[in-house]
N, C-alpha and C positions, 0 to 999 in steps of 0.2 A: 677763812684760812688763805691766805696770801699764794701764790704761786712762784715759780723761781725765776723765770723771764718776762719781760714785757718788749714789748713793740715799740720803738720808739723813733720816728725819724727817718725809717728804713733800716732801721739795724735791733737787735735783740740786746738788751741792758739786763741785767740782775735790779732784781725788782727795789733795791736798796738804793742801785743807782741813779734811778728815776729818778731824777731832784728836779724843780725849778727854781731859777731866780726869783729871791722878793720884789722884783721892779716888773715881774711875769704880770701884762693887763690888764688877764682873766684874773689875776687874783686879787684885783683892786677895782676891776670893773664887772669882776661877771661874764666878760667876753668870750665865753666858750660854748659848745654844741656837743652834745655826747649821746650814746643810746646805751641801752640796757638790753642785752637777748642773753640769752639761754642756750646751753648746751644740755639735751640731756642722752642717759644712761640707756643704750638697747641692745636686745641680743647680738647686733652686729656692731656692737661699738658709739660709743658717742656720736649724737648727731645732732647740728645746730638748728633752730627752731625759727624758720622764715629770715633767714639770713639775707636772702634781697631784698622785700620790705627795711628792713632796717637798714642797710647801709643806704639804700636811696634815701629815706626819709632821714638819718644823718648829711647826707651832702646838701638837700632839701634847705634842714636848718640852719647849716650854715651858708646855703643862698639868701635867706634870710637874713642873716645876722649880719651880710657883706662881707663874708671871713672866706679868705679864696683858700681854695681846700688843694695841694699839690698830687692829687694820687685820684683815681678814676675808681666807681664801684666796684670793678672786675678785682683793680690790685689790693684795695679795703677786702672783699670777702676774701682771696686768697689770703691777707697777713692773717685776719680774725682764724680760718680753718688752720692757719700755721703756726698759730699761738697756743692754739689749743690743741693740738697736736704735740708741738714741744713741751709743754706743761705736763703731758701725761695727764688730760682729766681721764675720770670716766665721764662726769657730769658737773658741770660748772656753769657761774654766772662770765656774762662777758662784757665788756667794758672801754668803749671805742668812745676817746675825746679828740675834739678839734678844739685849740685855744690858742688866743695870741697870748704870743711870747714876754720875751724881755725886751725893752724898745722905750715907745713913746709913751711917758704917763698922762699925758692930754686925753681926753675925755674920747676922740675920735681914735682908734688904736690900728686903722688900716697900713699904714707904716710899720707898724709890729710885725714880727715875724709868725708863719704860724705854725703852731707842733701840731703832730698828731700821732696818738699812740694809741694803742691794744694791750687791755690787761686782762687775765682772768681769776677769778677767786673759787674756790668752792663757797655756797653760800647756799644754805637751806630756807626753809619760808620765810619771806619776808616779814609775814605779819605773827607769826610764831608757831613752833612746830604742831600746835593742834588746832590750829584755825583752821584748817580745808576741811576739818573733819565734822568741827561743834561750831564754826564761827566767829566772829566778832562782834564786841560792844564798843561802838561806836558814837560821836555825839557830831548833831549840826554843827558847825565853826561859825564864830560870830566874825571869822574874815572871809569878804567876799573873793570868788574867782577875778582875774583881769579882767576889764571891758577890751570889745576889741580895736579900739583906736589908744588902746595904751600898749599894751603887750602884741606879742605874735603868740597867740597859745598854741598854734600848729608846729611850734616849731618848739626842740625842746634845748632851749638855752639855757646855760647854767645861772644866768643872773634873775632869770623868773623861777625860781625853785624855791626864793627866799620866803613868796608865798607859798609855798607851799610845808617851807618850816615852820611859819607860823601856825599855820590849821594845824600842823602835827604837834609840834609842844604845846599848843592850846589844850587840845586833846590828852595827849597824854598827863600832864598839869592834872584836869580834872579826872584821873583814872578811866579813861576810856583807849581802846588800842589803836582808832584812827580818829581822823577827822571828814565830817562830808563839808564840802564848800558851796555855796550859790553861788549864782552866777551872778551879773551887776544889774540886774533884773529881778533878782529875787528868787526865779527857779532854780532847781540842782543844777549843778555841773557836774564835779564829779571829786572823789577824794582825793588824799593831798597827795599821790605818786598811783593812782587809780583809776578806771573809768568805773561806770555803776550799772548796773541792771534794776528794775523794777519791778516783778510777776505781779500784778492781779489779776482776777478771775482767769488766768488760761493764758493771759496775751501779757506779752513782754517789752516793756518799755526800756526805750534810755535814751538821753539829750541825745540832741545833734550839734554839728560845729556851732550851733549860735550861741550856744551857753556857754561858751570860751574852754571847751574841752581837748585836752591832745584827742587825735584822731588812732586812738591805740592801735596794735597791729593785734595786742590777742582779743580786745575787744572785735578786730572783725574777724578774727579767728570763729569766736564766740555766735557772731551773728550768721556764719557759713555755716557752721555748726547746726544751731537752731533752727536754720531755714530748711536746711537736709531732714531736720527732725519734722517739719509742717507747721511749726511753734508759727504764730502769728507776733509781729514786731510792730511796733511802732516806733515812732522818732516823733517824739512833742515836747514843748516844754511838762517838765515835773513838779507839783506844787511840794512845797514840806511836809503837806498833813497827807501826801498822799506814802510818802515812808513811814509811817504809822500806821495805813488802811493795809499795805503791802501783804501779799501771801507769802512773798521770799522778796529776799532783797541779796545779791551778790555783786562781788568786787569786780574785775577783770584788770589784768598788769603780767607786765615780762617777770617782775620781782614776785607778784601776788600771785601771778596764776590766775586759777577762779577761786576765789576766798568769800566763802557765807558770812552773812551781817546778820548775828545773833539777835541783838536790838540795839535801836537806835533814841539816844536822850533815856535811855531806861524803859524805855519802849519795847516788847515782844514784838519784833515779826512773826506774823502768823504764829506758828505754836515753840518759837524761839528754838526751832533748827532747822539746818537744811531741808527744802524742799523737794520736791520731783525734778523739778525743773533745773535746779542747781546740781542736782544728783545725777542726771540723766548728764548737761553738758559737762560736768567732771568726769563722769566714763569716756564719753567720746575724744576729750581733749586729752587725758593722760593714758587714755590707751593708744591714741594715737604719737604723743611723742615718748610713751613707753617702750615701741615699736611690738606692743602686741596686738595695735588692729591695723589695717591697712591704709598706710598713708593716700588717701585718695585724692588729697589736694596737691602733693607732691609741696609739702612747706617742710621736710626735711634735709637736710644737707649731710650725707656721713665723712665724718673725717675719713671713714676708711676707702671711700670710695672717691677721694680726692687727691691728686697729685701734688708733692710738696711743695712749695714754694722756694724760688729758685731767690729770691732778693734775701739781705738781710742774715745770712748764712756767716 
């Protein structure tokens, strides 16, 4: 459900008037950086969910990208807690892009001008309302992740997302709800807007940056998480047949949450539902951004405890 303003520029538009020009470079090349965080619902009010992580790692991408970004992290978390404040959520998805503009349609787009705005939506689970609960049936994707002398996979650009459409309608195509991707290697990476976990026997597996993975932020939410718990981690490459041998297998994403992988190719994990392990870090994580256990990493932001933003008024 769409929201009634957005961020645009420095100034607040009606979400209808958010246009871009068709000769806009990102929409002919891809040339844009955007993130994904969360706002959610607590006794004291909406509160945004590791709001510095993301705006760094937004400015991040488009250092990468060579897309010069006009506004500094400080003034990025104020407009996002100001958007979402004028919105009236209680709890909503949030929605922060850098792109060039309208300009040069040459392949090189640094003469382009660059926008950047804040929108919010309310948006329920991404991968559908009963998947945190029962899971998902998922299938390998027969298209690999980026290698990393082709892509930046740390960085999260809108023109590498196109793989990531592909594993998704691959997937959904053969009636499965996601897709998992290899890497250019052959091991997992990670699914098509996801990172992944692995449980067997007790210890907790998931690629590291070599398997061309974004470097999540609830993924290391996840892994702060488990560590607090004594949970033993590893980071190695993951074969395919070892998501078949799996005790649990779960998602991690700003969109996903932690989301259970029911089975994978028709495949039963373990006894085809969430495990302990999936069970235990969904208590921690949603009670922690439920605000009914105690935020001890300090990864909440409350809009109520924020002063408003004096731009864009």
């Amino acid at each position: 459900m769409p929201a009634e303003w957005i961020w645009r520029n420095g100034e607040f538009v009606r979400w209808e008037d958010a246009t871009v020009h068709v000769t806009a470079h990102a929409l002919h090349y891809g040339s844009s950086v955007f993130e994904g965080v969360r706002a959610y619902a607590t006794p004291d009010g909406p509160a945004v969910f590791r709001l510095q992580p993301h705006t760094r790692r937004l400015l991040n991408s488009a250092k990468i990208a060579r897309i010069e970004v006009p506004y500094s992290e400080a003034e990025l978390n104020e407009v996002i807690l100001e958007t979402v404040r004028r919105n009236g959520h209680e709890a909503c998805y949030i929605r922060p892009l850098v792109f060039r503009g309208a300009g040069s349609l040459g392949v090189d787009g640094r003469k382009c001008p660059t926008e950047v705005l804040v929108l919010t939506m309310e948006w329920g689970r991404y991968l559908g309302s009963e998947a945190i609960e029962q899971g998902v049936d998922v299938q390998v994707s027969s298209w690999r992740r980026i290698a990393p002398d082709t892509f930046a996979s740390m960085a999260k650009i809108g023109g590498q997302y196109i793989n990531s459409q592909f594993v998704t309608m691959e997937a959904a195509d053969n009636g499965f709800t996601e897709g998992i991707a290899l890497d250019y290697t052959g091991y997992v990476s990670e699914g098509a807007g996801e990172n992944i976990f692995v449980v067997l026997d007790g210890v907790v597996y998931t690629p590291g940056a070599w398997s061309s993975i974004l470097m999540g932020i609830t993924r290391d939410a996840v892994l702060t998480l488990l560590r607090d718990m004594g949970y033993e981690i590893r980071f190695e490459p993951i074969a395919r047949d070892m998501l078949y041998m799996a005790d649990e297998i779960f998602f991690t994403g700003t969109a996903a949450e932690i989301t259970p992988v029911r089975s994978v190719d028709r495949i039963l994990v373990g006894v085809g539902k969430p495990g302990p392990v999936t069970r235990v870090a969904q208590e921690e994580f949603f009670g922690i951004t439920s605000g009914q256990k105690p935020d001890r990493h300090g990864w909440l932001t409350y809009i109520s405890q924020t002063e408003p933003a004096k731009s864009g008024d």
